[in-house]
C-alpha positions as MATLAB code, in Angstrom:
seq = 'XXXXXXXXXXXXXXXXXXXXXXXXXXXXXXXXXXXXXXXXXXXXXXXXXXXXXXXXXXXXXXXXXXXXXXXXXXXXXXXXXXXXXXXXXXXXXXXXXXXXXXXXXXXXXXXXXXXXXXXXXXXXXXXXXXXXXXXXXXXXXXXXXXXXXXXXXXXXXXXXXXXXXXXXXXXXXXXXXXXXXXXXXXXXXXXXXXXXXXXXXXXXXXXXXXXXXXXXXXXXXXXXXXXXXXXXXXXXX';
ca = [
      -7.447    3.304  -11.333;
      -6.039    6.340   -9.843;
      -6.231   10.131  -10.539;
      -4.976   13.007   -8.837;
      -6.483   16.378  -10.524;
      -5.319   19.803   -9.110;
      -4.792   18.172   -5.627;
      -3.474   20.654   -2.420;
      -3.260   19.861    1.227;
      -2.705   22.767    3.512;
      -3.262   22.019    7.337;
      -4.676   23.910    9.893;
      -1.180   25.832   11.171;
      -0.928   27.194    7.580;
       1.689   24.280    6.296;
       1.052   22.855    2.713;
       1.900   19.555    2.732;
       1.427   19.506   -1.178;
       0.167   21.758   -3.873;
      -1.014   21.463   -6.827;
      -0.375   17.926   -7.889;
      -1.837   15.814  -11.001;
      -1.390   12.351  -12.068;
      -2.894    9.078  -12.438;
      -2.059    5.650  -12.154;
      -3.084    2.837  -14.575;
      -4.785   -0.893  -13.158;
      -2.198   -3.306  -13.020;
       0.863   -0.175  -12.358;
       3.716   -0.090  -10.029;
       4.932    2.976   -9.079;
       7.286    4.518   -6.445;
       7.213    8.000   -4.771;
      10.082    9.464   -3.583;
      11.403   12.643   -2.190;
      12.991   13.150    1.165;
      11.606   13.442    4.489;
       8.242   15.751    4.664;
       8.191   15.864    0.703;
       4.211   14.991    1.273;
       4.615   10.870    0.500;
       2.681    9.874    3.600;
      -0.073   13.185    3.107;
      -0.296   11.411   -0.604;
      -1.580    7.975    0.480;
      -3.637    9.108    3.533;
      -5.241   11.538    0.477;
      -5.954    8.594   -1.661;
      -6.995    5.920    1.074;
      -9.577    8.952    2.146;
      -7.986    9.410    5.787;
      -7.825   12.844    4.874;
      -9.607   15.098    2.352;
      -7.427   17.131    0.390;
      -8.073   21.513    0.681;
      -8.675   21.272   -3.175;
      -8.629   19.272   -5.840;
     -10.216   16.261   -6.726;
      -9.160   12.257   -6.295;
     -10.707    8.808   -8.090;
      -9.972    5.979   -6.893;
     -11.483    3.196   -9.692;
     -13.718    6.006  -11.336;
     -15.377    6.952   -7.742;
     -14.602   10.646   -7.207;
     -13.480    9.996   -2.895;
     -14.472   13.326   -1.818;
     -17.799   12.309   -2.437;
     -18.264    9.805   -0.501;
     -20.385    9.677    2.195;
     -19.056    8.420    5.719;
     -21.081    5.479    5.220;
     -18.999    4.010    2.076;
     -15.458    4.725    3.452;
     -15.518    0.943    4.773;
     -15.909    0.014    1.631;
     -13.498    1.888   -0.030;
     -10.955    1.152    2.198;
     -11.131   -2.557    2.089;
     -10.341   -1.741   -1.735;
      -6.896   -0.677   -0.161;
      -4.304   -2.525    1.400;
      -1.804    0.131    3.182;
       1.746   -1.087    5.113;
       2.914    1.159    7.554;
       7.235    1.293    8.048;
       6.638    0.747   11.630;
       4.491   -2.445   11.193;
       1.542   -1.136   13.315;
       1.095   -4.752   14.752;
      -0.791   -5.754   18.144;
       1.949   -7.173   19.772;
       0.076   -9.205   22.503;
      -1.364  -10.436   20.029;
      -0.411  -13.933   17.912;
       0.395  -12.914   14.151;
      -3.133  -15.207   13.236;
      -4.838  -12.032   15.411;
      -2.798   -9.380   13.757;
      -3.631  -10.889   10.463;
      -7.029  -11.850   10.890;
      -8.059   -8.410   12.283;
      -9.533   -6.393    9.102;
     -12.024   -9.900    8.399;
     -12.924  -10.111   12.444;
     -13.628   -6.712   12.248;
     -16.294   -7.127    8.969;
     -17.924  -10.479   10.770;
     -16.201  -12.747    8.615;
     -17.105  -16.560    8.971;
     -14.024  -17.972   10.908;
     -13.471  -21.041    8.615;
     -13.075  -18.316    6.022;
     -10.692  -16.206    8.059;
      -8.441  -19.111    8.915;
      -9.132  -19.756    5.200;
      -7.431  -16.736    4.469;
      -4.836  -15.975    7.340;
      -3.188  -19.127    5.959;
      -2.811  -18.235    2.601;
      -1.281  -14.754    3.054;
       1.191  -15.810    5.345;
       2.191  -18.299    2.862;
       2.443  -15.700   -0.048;
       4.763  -13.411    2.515;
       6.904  -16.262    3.796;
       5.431  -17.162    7.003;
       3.989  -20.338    6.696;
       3.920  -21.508   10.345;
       4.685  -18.651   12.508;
       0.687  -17.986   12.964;
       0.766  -18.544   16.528;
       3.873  -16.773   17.284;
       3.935  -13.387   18.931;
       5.307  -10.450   16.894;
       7.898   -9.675   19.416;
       9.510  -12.956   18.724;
       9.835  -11.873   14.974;
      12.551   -9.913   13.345;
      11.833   -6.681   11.807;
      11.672   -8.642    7.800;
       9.528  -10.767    9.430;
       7.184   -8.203   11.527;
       7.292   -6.105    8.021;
       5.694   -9.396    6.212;
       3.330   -9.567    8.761;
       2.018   -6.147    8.235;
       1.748   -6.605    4.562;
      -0.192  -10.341    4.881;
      -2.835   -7.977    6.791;
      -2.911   -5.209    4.388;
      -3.714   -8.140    1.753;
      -5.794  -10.395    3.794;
      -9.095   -8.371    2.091;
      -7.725   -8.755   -1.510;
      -7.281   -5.100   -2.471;
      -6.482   -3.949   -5.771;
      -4.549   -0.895   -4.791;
      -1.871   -2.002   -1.656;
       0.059    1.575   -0.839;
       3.075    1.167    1.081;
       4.573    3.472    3.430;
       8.365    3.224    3.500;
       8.435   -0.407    3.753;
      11.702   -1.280    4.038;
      12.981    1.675    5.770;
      14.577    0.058    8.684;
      16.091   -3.106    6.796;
      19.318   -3.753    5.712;
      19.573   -3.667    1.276;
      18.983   -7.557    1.177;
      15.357   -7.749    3.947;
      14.832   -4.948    1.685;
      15.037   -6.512   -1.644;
      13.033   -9.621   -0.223;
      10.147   -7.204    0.962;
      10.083   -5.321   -1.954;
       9.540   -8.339   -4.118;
       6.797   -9.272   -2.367;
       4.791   -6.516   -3.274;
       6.280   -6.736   -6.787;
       4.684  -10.574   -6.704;
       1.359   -9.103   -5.931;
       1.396   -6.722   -8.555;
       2.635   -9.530  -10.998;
      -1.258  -10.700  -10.369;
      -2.727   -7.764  -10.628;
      -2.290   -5.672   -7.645;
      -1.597   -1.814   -8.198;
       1.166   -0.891   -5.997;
       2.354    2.743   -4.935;
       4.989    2.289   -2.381;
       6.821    5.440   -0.839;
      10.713    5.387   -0.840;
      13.995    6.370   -0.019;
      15.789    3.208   -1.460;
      16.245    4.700   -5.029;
      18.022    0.997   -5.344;
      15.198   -0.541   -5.626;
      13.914    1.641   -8.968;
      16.583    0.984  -10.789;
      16.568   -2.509   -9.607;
      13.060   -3.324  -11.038;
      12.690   -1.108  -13.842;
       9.137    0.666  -12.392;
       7.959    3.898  -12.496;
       8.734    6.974  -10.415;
       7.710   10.222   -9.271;
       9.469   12.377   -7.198;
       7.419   14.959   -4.499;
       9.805   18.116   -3.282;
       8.195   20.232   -1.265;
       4.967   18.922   -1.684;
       5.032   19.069   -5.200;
       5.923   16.933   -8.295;
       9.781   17.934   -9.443;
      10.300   14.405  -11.700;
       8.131   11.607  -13.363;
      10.411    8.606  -14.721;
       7.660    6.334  -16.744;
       8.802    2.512  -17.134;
       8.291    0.555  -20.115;
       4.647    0.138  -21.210;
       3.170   -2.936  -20.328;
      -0.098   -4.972  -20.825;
      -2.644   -6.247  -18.292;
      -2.127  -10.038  -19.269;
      -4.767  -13.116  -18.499;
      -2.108  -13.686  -15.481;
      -3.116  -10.212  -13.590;
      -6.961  -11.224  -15.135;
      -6.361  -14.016  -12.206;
      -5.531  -12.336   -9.596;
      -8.618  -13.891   -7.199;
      -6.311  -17.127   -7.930;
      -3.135  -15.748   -5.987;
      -5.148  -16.217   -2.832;
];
């Protein structure tokens, strides 16, 4: 699903971000990255979701070596991967239908479809009902759930998440964080970058630890088997 082989990132002012680093994550896996502040989390998933090109190395993403691609299939890639930001990136003049709905306005999406759609993520994240609200009327939970019912809304089979729950207290944080474990219950790989070791131990996933921009630990979690349930996943939306 996703490989990392040999992988550096070394910007322009001579800083490596990370160096050296090889691993791969199965269809169907969840796994955390942690390390502390400027280990290279957020230089990881803008590497994978092809917002940056690493300085060497190579990256697959569902057997498609990234680097190769041509401008003209990044689109397409990227709708592949559903990313949540810790700081919500929302519009916020905008309703949380507009905030949600963006990524299918954006591709021309028939708008039966769209409200199709827009309805059923907010009901998978909790917000049934708030569609017309405006995000500055939300609480931070609630502006995080937005954010992740748009990074779902194209039903991606990767979803990377950027310090989710960063800013929420240990029990917003245990709701958001089982959200994302819901969607990979149906399929959904999930990488999500993190501070809140908590949450590891609390679900039992896998973790690897950047320091310094490179790999210092790898805790694997108990094997497990792509069932007929994560088969289904078209059927969670």
């Amino acid at each position: 699903m996703i490989k990392l082989s040999q992988v550096s990132k070394r910007y322009p002012n001579g800083y490596d971000a990370l160096s050296n680093i090889s691993f791969h994550v199965e269809e169907g896996e969840m796994l955390f990255i942690t390390g502390h502040s400027g280990a290279g989390k957020s230089t990881l998933f803008k590497l994978i979701s092809r917002i940056e090109k690493p300085s060497s190395g190579q990256i697959w993403v569902q057997g498609k070596n990234i680097n190769r691609l041509r401008e003209s299939q990044l689109p397409q890639l990227r709708r592949e991967i559903g990313v949540v930001f810790q700081d919500h990136k929302l519009i916020m003049e905008k309703t949380v239908f507009d905030n949600v709905a963006l990524p299918l306005i954006v591709i021309g999406m028939p708008r039966d479809e769209i409200r199709k759609r827009v309805r059923a993520a907010l009901g998978k994240v909790g917000l049934e009902g708030r569609d017309q609200a405006l995000p500055e009327t939300l609480s931070g939970g609630e502006q995080q759930r937005v954010g992740i019912a748009r990074a779902v809304i194209n039903r991606p089979s990767i979803l990377l998440a950027d310090e989710p729950t960063g800013n929420l207290d240990d029990d917003l944080s245990d709701e958001i964080i089982d959200i994302f474990r819901d969607f990979n219950r149906v399929g959904v790989t999930v990488l999500i970058a993190t501070h809140d070791l908590r949450q590891i131990d609390r679900l039992g996933c896998a973790s690897l630890e950047l320091s310094k921009g490179e790999i210092s630990a790898y805790h694997a979690a108990p094997a497990f088997e792509l069932t007929q349930e994560h088969r289904e996943q078209s059927d969670f939306f």
